[in-house]
Residue, then its C-alpha position, 0 to 999 in steps of 0.5 A: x597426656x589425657x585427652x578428654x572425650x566431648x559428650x556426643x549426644x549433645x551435638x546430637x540433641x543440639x542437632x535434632x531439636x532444630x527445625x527440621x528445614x524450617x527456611x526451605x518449607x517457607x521461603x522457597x514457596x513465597x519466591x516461587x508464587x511471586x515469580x508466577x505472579x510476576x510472570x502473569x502480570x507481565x503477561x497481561x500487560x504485553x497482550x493488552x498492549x498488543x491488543x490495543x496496537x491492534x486496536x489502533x492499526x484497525x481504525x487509523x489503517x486509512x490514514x496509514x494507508x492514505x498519508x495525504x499531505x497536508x502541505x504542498x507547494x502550489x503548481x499545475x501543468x502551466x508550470x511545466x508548459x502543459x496545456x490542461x483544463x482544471x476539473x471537479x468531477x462529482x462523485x455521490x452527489x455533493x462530493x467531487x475529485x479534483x482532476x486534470x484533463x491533459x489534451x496530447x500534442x499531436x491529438x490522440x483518441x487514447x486517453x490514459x485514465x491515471x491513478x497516483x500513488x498514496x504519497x503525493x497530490x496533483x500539484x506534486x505530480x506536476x513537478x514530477x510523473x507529469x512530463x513523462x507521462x505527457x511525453x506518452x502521447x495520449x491525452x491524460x486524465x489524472x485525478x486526486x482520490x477524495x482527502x487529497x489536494x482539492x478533493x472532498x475532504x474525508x479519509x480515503x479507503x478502498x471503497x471511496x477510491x474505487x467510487x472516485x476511479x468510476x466516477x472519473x471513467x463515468x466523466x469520460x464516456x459521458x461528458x468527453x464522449x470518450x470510446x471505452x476502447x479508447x481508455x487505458x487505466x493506468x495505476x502508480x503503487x497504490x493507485x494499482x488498485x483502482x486502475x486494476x478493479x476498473x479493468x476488471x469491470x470494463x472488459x470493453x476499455x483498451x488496456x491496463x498499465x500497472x507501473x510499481x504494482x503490489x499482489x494485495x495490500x495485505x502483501x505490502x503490509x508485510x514488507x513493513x518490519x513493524x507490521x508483521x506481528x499484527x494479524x494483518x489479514x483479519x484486520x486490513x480494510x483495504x485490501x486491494x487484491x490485485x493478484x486474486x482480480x487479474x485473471x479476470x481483467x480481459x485486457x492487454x496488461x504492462x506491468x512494471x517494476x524497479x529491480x531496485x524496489x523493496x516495497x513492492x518487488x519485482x517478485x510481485x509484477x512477476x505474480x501478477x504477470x503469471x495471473x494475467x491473461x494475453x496479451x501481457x508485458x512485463x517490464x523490469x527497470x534496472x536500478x529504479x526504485x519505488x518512488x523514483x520509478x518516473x525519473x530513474x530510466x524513465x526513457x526507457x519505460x516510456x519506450x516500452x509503454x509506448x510500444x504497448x499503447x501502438x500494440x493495442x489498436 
């Protein structure tokens, strides 16, 4: 049999004359520069998206630090059987707050200068804190920030708060004739913050009673999940730096909290009970959360405060 022998220069030839990787020198560079591109392009869009989120969260934190509500139903103390005389205090000229003197019964000279939480106005607090805080038995001053209920109209922020807290303590000294030592500043949640400055400021006033208070507000912020990407401390306005102002309040401090409460935690009552100055109370109440610290055992903290208000004269 014969067997016959393919020429091997011809493969050879066939081989040799191919471009010499003809597809990697060409393809492998365009795919690796659109990648980079694509990557660059994406890279751009998320920053100017995070840039404008930032954006937004520095001009609308005093709405989202101050949700007023825009509906609420209409009530006063008559509703609960609560005598009360219906104010307008003013504040810089033509602006005022709207507030509610509560005498006590029996009469009192102590007077409990109340500062509300962010979520509610007057009219809500009256089917709410209203009855525990009367049961109390001090007279009561509550007042609703300006761009609350029937206050001035206008975005709070921490300097207008702190303007309306004064402009209340003013009206007690001045037109009620109320004793310095006699006044009690007392904050719910984010009304902690005007109540713990006002402290700060009158080293002469009776005491300071914080029920759900936070370190700072910077520290609350970033309780909340969707806020921790944001450089919240370059760009919070309102600040409300409990923690850094306590150790110079110079007046018997409560403090209390919900062993429940995830907004503002315990931990943060233990933090500024540390800073406080003596005589100083901490009061942990077991199950309460943030928003139902004045319902759930609330027979219980009023003992406590009450013991704290006998305490102080």
């Amino acid at each position: 049999m014969r067997v016959s022998r393919l020429p091997r220069h011809r493969s050879c030839l066939l081989y040799c004359n191919a471009p010499p990787m003809a597809a990697a020198s060409v393809t492998v560079p365009q795919r690796t520069s659109q990648f980079g591109r694509s990557v660059a392009v994406s890279a751009a869009v998320l920053a100017v998206i995070y840039l404008c989120a930032c954006a937004f969260f520095y001009l609308q934190q005093g709405r989202m630090t101050f949700p007023a509500p825009l509906q609420y139903p209409t009530a006063t103390p008559l509703d609960a059987g609560i005598a009360f005389e219906d104010l307008h205090i003013p504040v810089n000229g033509p602006e005022q707050v709207h507030a509610w003197w509560i005498p006590a019964s029996p009469a009192s000279d102590k007077v409990l200068l109340v500062f509300h939480g962010n979520g509610y106005v007057l009219e809500q607090a009256a089917r709410g804190e209203l009855a525990p805080l009367h049961a109390l038995g001090t007279n009561l001053l509550m007042i609703d920030y300006r761009g609350y209920g029937s206050s001035s109209p206008g975005t709070p922020n921490e300097k207008r708060v702190y303007e309306d807290a004064r402009a209340a303590f003013s009206y007690l000294v001045a037109q009620r004739k109320v004793r310095p030592e006699d006044i009690i500043f007392l904050g719910r949640s984010i009304g902690s913050g005007p109540a713990t400055e006002l402290a700060k400021e009158h080293p002469e006033a009776g005491g300071l009673v914080l029920i759900s208070p936070f370190t700072s507000a910077v520290d609350l912020a970033k309780s909340i999940w969707f806020l921790r990407p944001f450089p919240l401390a370059l760009l919070s306005q309102n600040r409300f730096d409990n923690l850094s102002k306590m150790n110079a309040v110079h007046v018997p401090v409560f403090l209390a909290a919900g062993t429940a409460d995830r907004l503002t935690p315990p931990a943060m009552a233990r933090a500024l009970l540390q800073r406080a100055n003596e005589p100083k109370r901490l009061y942990l109440s077991p199950g309460a959360d943030h928003n139902d610290m004045m319902s759930t055992g609330v027979t219980a903290l009023q003992a406590q405060i009450i013991a704290f208000l006998q305490a102080i004269h």
